[in-house]
C-alpha positions in Angstrom: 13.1 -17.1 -110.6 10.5 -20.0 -111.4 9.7 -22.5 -109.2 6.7 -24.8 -109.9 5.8 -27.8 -107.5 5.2 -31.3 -108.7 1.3 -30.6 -108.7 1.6 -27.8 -111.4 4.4 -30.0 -113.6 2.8 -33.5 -114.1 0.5 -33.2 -116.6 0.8 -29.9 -117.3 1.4 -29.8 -121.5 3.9 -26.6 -121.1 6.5 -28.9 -119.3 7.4 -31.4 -121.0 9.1 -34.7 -119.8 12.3 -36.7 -121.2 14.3 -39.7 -119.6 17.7 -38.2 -119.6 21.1 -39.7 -119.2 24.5 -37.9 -120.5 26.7 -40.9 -120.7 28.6 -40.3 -123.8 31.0 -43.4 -123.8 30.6 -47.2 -123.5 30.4 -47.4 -120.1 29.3 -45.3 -117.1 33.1 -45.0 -115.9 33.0 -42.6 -118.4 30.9 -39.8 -116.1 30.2 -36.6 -118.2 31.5 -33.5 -116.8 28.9 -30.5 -115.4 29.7 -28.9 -118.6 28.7 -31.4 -120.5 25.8 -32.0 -119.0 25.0 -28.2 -119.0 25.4 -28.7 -123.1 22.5 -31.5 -123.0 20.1 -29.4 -121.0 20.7 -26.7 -123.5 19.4 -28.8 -125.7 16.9 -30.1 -124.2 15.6 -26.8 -122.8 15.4 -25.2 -126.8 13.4 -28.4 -127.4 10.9 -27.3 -124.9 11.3 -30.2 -122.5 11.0 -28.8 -118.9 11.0 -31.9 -116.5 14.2 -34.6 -117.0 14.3 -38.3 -114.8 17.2 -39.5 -113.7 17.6 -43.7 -112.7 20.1 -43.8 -109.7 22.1 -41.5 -107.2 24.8 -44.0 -106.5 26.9 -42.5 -109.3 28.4 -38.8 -110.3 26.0 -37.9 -112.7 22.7 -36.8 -111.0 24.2 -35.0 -108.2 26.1 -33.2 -111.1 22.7 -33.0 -113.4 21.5 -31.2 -110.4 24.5 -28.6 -110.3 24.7 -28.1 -114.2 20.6 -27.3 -113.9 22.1 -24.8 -110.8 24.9 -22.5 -112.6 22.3 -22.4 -115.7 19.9 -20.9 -113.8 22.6 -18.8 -112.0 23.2 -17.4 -115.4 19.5 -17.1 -116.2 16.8 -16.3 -113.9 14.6 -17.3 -116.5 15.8 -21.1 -116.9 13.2 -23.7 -116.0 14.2 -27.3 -115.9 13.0 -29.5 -112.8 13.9 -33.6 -111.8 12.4 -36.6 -111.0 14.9 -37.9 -109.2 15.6 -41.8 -109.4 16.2 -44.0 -106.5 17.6 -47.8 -107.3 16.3 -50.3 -105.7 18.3 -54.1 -105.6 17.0 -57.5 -103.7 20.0 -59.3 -101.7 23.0 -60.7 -103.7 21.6 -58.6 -107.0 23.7 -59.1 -110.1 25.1 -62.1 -109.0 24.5 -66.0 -109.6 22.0 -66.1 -106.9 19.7 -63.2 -106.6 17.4 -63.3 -103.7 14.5 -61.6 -104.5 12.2 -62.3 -101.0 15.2 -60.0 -99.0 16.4 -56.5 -100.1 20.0 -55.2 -100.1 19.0 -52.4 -97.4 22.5 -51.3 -97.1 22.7 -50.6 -100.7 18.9 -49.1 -100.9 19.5 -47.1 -97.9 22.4 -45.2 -99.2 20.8 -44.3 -102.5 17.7 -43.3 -100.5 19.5 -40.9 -98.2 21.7 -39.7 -101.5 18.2 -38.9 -103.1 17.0 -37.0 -100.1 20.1 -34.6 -99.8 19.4 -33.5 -103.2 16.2 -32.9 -103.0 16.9 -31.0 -99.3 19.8 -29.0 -101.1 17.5 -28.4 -104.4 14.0 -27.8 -103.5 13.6 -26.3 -106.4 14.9 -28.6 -108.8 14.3 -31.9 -107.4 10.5 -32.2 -107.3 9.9 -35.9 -107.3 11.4 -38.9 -105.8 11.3 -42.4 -107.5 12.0 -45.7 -105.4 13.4 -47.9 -107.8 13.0 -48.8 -111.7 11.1 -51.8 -113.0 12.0 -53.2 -109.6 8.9 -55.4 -109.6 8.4 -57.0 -112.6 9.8 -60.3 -112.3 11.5 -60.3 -115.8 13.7 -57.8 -114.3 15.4 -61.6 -112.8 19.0 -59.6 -111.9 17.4 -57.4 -108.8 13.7 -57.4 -108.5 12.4 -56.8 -105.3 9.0 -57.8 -103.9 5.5 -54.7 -103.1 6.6 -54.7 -99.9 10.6 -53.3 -100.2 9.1 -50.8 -102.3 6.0 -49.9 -100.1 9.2 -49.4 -97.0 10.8 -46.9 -98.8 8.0 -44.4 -99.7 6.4 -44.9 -96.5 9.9 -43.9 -95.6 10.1 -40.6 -97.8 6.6 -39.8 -97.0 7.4 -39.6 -93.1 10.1 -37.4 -93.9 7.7 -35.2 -95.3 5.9 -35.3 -92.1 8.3 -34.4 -90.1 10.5 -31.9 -92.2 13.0 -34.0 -93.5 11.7 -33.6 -97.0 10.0 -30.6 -98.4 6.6 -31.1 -97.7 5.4 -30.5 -102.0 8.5 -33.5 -103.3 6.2 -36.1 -104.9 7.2 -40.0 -103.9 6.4 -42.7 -106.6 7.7 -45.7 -108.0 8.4 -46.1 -111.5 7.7 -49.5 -112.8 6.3 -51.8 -115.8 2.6 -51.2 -116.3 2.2 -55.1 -115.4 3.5 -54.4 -111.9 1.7 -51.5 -111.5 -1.7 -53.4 -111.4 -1.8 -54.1 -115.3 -1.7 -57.4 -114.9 -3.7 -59.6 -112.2 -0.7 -62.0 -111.2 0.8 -58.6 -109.4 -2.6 -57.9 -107.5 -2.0 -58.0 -103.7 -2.5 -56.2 -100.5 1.5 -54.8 -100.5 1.0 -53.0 -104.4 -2.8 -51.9 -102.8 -1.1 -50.4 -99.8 1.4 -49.0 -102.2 -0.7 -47.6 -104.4 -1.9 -45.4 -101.6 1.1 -44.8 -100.4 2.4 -43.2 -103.7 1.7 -39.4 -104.3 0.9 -40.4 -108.4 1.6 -43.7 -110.1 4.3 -43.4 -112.8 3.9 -46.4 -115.2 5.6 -47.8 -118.2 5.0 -48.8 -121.6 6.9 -50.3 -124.4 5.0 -52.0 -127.2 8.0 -51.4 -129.3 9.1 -54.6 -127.4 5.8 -56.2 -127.7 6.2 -56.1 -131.8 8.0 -59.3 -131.0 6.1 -60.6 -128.2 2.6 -59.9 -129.1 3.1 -59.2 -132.8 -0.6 -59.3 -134.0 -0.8 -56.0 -132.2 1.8 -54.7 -134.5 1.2 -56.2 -137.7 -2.6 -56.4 -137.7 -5.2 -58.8 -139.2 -4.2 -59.1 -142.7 -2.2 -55.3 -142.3 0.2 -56.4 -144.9 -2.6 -57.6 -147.4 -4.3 -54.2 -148.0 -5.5 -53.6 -151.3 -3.3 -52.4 -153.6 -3.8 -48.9 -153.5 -2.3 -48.7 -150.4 1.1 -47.4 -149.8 3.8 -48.9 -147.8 4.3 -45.6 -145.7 0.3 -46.1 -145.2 0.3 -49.2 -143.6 3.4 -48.3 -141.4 1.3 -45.4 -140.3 -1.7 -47.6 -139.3 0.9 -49.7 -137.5 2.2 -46.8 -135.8 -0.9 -45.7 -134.9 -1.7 -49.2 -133.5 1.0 -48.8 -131.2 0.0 -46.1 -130.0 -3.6 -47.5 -129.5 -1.6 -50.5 -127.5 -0.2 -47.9 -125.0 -3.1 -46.2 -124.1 -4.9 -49.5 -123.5 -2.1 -50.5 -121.2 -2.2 -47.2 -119.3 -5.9 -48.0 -119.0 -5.4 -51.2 -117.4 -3.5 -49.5 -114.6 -6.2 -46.2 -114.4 -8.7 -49.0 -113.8 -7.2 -50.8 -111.0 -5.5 -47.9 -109.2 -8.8 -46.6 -109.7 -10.8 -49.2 -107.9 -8.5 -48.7 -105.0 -7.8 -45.0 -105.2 -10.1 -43.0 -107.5 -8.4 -40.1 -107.3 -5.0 -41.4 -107.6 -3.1 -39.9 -110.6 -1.4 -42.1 -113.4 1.3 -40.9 -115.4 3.7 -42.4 -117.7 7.2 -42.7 -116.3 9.1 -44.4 -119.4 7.9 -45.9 -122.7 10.1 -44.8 -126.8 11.2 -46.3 -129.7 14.4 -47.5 -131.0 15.9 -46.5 -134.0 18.3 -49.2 -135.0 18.1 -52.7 -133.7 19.7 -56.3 -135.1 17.8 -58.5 -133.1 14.4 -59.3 -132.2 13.2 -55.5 -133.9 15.1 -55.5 -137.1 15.1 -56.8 -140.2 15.2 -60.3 -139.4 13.0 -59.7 -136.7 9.6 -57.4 -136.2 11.1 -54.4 -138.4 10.0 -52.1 -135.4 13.2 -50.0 -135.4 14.1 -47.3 -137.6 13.9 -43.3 -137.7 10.7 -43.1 -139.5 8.7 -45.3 -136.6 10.4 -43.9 -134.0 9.2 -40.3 -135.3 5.7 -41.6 -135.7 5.8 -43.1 -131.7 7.1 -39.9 -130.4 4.8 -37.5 -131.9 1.6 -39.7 -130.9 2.4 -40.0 -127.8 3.2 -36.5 -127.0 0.0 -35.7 -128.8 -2.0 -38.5 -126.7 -0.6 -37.5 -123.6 -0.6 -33.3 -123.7 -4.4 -33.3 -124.8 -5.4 -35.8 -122.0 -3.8 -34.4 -118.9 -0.9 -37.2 -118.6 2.8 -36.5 -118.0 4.8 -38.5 -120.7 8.6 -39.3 -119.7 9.2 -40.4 -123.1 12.4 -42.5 -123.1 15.0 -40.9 -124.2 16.9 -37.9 -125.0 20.3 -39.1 -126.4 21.7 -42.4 -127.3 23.4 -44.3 -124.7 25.9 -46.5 -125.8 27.5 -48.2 -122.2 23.8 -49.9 -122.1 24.7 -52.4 -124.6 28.5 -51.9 -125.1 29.8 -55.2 -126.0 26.8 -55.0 -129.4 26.7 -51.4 -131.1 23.4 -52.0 -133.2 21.5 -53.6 -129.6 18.3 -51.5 -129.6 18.9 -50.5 -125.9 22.0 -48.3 -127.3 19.3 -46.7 -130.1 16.4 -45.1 -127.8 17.4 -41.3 -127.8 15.9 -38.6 -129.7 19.6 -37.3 -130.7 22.4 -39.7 -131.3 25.5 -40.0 -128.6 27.6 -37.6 -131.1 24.1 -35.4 -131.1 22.7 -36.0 -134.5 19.1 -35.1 -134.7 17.1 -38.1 -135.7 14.1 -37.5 -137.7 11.8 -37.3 -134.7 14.0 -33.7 -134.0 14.6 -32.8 -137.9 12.1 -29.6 -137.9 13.6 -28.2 -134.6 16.7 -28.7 -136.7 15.2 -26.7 -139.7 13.9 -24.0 -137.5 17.0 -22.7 -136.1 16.1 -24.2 -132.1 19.6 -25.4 -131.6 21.4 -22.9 -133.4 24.7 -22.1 -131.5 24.0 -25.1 -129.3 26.8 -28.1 -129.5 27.2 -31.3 -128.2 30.9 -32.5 -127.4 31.8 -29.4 -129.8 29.6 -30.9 -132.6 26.4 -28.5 -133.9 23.3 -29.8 -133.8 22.4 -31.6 -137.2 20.2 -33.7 -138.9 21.1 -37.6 -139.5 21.4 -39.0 -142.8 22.5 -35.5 -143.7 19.1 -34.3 -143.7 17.7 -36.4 -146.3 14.8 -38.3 -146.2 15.5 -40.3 -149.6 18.7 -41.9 -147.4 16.3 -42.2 -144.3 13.6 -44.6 -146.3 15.9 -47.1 -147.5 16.5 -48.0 -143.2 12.6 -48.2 -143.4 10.8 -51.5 -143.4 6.8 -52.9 -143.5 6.4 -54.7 -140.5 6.9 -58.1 -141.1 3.4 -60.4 -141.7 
């Protein structure tokens, strides 16, 4: 039976990484059953992917990611898939009116720390990282962010388990948070994130310049991208857009290498979240950036993987299916349109040549095969596809 520690999976390009969560319905009262679950990682697993993340331990569904992973590799010694197991992190009086963000909710953070240790006792060898919290610094994140220090707690917490037994001594501890947070930008810089930057076993970053096609849109559109000569094609300049974005990502993760760097130098960065969404009717679509559709999202997915397996650096891209609860009251939100397969497990074009090669043949999701969207054609897949706006 495999086993790899955390050491041998990050950054290794023979396991893959995907953000993972099998919520099926439009909200997460809806938990999917183990055998549904056991369905994704099927899935996932004749993909290639080898290493899932998971956001929170408060509900059903990663103690029951953890048992579907179990009775598959119960039924095959063979069967490799491994966690990094998420951890929320709230300040005081989160999701209310009045957030305080200089206090945590301890009772809260407490419980899902101990949750995330039990599993990680009970599954050495699944569970092979531990993440306190998700973008619980950034101060966008205005409904729960906490301050360094709450986080910095917590993994000097795990790490003393560790010491003493209470953890297996090779579970990774990190934090999984916005590049900005994680050192990217300066107004984040202080002696809590240096102390947690050592503290960490590997820094697990994020990056989204999807999002930043509306906020920083020269990146996305170019100098004068949109008044090439004539000769140049439409699906050209997308490319050189795509590519762009790319280039935006690995600038941002080198903005975090250089200052964990100049505290740790041999402190390992790897990506912990960044994708593209396929469908969006705000800032991202039509009347907005024109970020989202199949075609881009392809484009991100494959650069990035590309980026990342050649250069050493673990690559959660975000995510694997559709998850409709995020944004349930607005279908065609972008956060409902991030996975590689829709909810119903339609391949988007990203996925088409797995399709096309048989990977997922016999595999269902919800009883439906695996198949292409837009029935496999690209002709109906273009007209969705749109030059970013000048």
């Amino acid at each position: 039976m495999h086993d790899q520690s955390a050491s041998k999976l990050l950054g290794n390009p023979q396991y893959p990484a995907i953000c993972y969560g099998g919520y099926r319905g439009e909200s997460r009262s809806e938990q999917p059953s183990v055998e549904q679950l056991k369905e994704d990682v099927r899935i996932l697993h004749a993909m290639g992917i080898r290493l899932l993340r998971t956001y929170n331990v408060q509900l059903p569904h990663a103690s029951n990611l953890v048992e579907a992973i179990r009775e598959l590799k119960q039924e095959d010694a063979h069967f490799e898939m491994y966690l990094m197991l998420g951890a929320w992190m709230d300040c005081a009086g989160a999701w209310t009116d009045a957030p305080n963000h200089a206090e945590q909710d301890f009772a809260a953070n407490h419980v899902e720390i101990e949750r995330a240790v039990e599993l990680a006792q009970e599954f050495p060898d699944i569970v092979k990282v531990i993440a306190v919290g998700n973008e619980s610094m950034v101060r966008w994140a205005t409904s729960y962010f906490v301050e360094a220090n709450v986080i910095l707690h917590w993994v000097n917490h795990l790490q003393a388990l560790k010491e003493t037994g209470g953890l297996p001594h090779d579970v990774w501890i990190t934090s999984s948070e916005n590049f900005a947070a994680w050192g990217g930008s300066p107004e984040y810089h202080n002696e809590d994130l240096k102390a947690l930057v050592q503290a960490v076993d590997f820094v697990s970053m994020h990056t989204y310049p999807f999002h930043d096609t509306h906020y920083n849109p020269i990146c996305w559109t170019g100098d004068g991208a949109n008044n090439a000569d004539d000769s140049a094609s439409e699906i050209g300049m997308i490319e050189r857009a795509m590519e762009r974005a790319v280039t935006y990502s690995q600038n941002q993760y080198a903005q975090v290498v250089d200052y964990v760097r100049s505290i740790d130098p041999n402190k390992k960065v790897h990506i912990g979240e960044t994708g593209w969404a396929s469908v969006s009717d705000g800032f991202y679509g039509p009347e907005g950036s024109r970020a989202a559709d199949e075609y881009k999202q392809a484009l991100f997915y494959h650069g990035m993987r590309k980026w990342t397996q050649t250069s050493g650096v673990c690559c959660f891209l975000f995510e694997a299916f559709d998850e409709p609860w995020k944004s349930a009251a607005n279908p065609t939100d972008s956060e409902n349109h991030f996975g590689l397969f829709t909810a119903a497990g339609e391949a988007k074009y990203a996925v088409w040549s797995w399709v096309e090669e048989g990977v997922f043949e016999g595999l269902t999701r919800d009883g439906h095969a695996i198949r292409r969207s837009y029935e496999g054609q690209r002709e109906l897949l273009d007209r969705h596809v749109l030059l970013p706006a000048s």
